[in-house]
N, C-alpha and C positions, 0 to 999 in steps of 0.2 A: 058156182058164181056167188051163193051166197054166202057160202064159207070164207071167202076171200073177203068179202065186203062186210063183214063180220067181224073179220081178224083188223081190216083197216079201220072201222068203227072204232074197234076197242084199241088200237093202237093209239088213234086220237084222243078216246078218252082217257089212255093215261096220260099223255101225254099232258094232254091239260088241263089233270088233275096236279100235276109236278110243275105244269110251269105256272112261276112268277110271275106279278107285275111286271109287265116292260121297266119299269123305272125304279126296278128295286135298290139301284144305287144312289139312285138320289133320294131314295126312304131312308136306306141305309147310313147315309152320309148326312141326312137330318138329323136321325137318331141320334148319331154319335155328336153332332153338336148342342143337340138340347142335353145329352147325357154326359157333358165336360160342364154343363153350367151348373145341372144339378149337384156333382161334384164328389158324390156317390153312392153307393151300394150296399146295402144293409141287411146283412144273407146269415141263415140260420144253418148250423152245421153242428157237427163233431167237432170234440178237441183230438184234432187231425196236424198231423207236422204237416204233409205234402203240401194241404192247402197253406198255413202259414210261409211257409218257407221256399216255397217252389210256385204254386201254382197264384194267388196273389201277388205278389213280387211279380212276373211276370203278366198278369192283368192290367195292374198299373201300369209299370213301364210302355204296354202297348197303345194305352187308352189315356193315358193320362187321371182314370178314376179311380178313388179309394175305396176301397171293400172294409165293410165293419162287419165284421165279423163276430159271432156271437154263438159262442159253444155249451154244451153242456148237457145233463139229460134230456133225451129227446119229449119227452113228457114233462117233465120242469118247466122249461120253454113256453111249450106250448097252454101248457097252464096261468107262467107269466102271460104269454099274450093277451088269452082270454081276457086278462082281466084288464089289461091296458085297453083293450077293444070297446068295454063295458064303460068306459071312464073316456071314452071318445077318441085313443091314441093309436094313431096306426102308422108303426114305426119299422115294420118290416118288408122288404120287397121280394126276396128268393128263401125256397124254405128248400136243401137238400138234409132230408132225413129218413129216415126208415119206412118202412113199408106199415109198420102199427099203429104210430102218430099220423101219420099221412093219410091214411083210409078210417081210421076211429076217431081221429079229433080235426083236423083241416079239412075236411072233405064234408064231412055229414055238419059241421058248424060253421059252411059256407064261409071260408077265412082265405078260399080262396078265387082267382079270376081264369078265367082258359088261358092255358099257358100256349097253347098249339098255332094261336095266332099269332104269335108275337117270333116266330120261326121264318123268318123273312131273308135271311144269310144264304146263300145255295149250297156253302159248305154245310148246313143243315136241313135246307128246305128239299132240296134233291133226293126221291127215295132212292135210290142207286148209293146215297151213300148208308145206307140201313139193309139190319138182315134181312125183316121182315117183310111181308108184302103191303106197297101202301106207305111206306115211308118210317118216322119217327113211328113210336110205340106210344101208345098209354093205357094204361089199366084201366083206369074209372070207365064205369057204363057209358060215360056222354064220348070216351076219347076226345076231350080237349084238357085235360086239368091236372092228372097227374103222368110224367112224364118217364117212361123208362129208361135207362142207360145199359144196363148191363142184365145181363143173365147167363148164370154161370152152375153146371155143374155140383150140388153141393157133396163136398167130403161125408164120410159118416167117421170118419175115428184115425186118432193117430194112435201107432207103437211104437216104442222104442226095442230096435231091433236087435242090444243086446242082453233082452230078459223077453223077449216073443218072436216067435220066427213067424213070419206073414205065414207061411204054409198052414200055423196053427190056427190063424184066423181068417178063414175064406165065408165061411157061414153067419147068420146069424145066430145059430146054433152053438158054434165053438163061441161067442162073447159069453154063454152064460153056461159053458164048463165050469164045476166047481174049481177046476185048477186057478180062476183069475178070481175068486170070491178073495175082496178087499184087496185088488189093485187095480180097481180100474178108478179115475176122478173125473169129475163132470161139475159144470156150473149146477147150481141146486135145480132141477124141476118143477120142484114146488112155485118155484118164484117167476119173475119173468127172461126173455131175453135168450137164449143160446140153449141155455139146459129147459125150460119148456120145449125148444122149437125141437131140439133134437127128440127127447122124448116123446113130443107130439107126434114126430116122423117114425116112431118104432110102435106107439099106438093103433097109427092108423093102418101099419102095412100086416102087424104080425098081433094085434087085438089086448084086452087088458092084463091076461095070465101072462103074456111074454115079460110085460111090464112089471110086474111083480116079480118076476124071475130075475131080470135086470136091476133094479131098482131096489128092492128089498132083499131076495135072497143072495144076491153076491158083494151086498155089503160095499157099495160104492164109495167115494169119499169126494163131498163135495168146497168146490172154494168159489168166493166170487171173485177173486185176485186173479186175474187172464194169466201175470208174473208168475205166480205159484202154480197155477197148472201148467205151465211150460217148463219151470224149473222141477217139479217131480216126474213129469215125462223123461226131462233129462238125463237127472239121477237115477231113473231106475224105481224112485219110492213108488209112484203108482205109471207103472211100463204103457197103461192103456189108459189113453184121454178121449172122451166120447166128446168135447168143446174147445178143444185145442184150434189155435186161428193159423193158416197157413204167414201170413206176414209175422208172426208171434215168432216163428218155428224157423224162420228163413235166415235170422240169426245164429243159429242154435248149429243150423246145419252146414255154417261154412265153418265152425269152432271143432266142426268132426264127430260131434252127436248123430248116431244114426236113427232116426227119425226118419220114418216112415208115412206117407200120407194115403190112408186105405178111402179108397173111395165106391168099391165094389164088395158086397158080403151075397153072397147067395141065400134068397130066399126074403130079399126086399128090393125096392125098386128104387135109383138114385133119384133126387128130386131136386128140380132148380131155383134159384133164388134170384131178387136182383140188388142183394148188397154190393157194395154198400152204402149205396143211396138212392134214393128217388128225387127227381125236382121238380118243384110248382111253384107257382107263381100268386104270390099276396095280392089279396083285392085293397084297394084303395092301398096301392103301394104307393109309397111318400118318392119315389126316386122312378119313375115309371119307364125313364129310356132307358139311364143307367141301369135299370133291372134288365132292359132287353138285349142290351150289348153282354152283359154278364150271359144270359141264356142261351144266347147265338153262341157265344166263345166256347162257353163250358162247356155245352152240347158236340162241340166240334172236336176233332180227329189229336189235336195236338193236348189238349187238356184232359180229352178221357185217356189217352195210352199213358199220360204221366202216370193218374190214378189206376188205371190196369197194371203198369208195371209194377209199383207200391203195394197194391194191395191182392195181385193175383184173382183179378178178376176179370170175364171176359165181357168186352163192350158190344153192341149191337150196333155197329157201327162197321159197313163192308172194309174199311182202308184203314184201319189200327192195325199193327204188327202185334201179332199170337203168337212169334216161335218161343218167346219165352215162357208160354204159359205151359203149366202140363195139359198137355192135350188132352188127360181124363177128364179133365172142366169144362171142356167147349163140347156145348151140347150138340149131337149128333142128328143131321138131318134126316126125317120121318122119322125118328123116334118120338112117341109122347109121353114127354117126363110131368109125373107129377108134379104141380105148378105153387111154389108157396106162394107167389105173388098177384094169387089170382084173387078177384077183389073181393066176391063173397067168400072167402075161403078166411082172408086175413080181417074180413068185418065179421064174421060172425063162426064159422064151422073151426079154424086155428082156436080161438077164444074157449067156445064150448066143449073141443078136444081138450085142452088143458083145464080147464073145471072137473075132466073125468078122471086123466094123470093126478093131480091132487088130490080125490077123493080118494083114490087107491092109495096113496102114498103118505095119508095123513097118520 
């Protein structure tokens, strides 16, 4: 008897934990009239085609609001803000950006407001529509402020399959055969951004001597051009790219490049990400409803599959279509994969792994 009245207890409590205001439509339906007055939307991103061209275009047309959009390095930005902040300007209402500026400069210099209230749409406030248990995701310690979309899978290396046959590279072992010394190319390490993260992920799994085997003794070849490492995968110049981008390579592979996307090496453990963006919500945003129609929208089923389809990423999100995705990306239930996006990891232990990668490498 008390198993049963247990089970109904907590059937109640999630129940309404999930539900709604009764009157979430006429919240709803206020929002969107204060948010056609304000007139629009002023959201920090990448210089992204999808969003210009697809998924803007489409916001407006639905909402009648304009999105200013404003791209560029994620750290740039966020440095301009500062100092607009400093001088009384607060000019920003949606920040979709990386997991580094998010959790080192918007988070710990309070720039921004809980985004998790503002989640009022049922095509998002419903956890039935999310993987997780409990609904929508956030990282940050409070769970209200930074929001996650996706998690996916990360590759560790592409070949080109006619100067390496996959057979040659099951291990991590076979990468630092003298056979591949001076063809493999990678974004710098030393630096930030893709070639630290990967490098950090071969740090932490196989320690600092692997790294030096890697990195030093096989004579890598680095570029910060994404173009240039996609075009010497191509050709053949350097057959193995440890930073190669799957959307980069989706080109490449309808023109009959065989190109390969390794995402298993034995004797390291894959680990998952949530590029390519995170969202949060600016304090003392100048457009405060407009922000919340953007948030409901974005967050929902029709604008993350645009961006999973684009950029081969998987959403956390139960009713987005996955058959296009390679199924080695969608992370496998009970498994527990190393987590880049876990928040003391990307404030402090990612940061102090890469101080160790460039000491070796200086």
């Amino acid at each position: 008897m008390r198993t049963i009245l247990a089970l109904v207890l907590s059937a109640a409590f999630t129940h309404a934990a999930w539900a709604q205001p009764a009157d979430w439509r006429k919240q709803w339906n206020d929002t969107l009239v204060a948010a056609k007055k304000e007139g629009k939307v002023v959201v920090v991103g990448s210089p992204d085609p999808v969003m210009r061209n697809d998924l803007i275009p489409k916001f407006t047309k639905q909402f009648g609001i304009q999105v200013e959009y404003l791209t560029g390095s994620s750290s740039a930005l966020a440095g301009r803000i500062q100092t607009e902040r400093q001088s009384g300007i607060y000019s920003i209402d949606v920040y979709l950006s990386g997991a580094g500026t998010t959790v080192s400069t918007l988070y710990p210099q309070k720039m921004l407001d809980p985004l998790k209230p503002l989640l009022i749409h049922p095509d998002v406030a419903d956890p039935k529509k999310w993987k997780r248990d409990g609904g929508a995701t956030f990282m940050d310690p409070d769970g209200q402020y930074i929001m996650m979309l996706f998690s996916t899978v990360n590759d560790t290396l592409f070949i080109n399959t006619d100067f390496v046959k996959p057979e040659e590279l099951k291990s991590v072992q076979d990468l630092i055969n003298p056979k591949w010394k001076g063809k493999i190319a990678s974004q710098d390490p030393r630096l930030g951004g893709s070639g630290a993260n990967t490098a950090v992920a071969f740090y932490v799994g196989l320690g600092p001597e692997y790294i030096k085997k890697l990195y030093v003794d096989q004579q890598p070849v680095y570029s910060r051009d994404r173009r240039q490492l996609t075009d010497w995968l191509a050709r053949g110049t350097y057959p193995i790219c440890l930073t190669c981008r799957a959307d980069d390579i989706k080109p490449l592979l309808k023109d009959g490049f065989k190109l390969v996307d390794v995402f298993e090496l034995d004797g390291i453990m894959s680990r998952v990400n949530s590029a390519p963006l995170l969202m949060a919500y600016a304090n003392k945003a100048p457009h405060p409803n407009a922000a919340k129609v953007f948030i409901n929208w974005f967050a929902g089923k029709d604008a993350l599959e645009t961006y999973s389809r684009e950029y081969e990423a998987v959403t956390l999100r139960t009713d987005v279509d996955e058959s296009f995705l390679d199924p080695r990306m969608i992370p496998k239930p009970g498994i527990k994969y190393p987590d880049d996006t876990d928040f003391e990891w990307v404030l402090k232990g990612r940061n102090e792994t890469a101080d160790k990668v460039r000491d070796l490498l200086k």
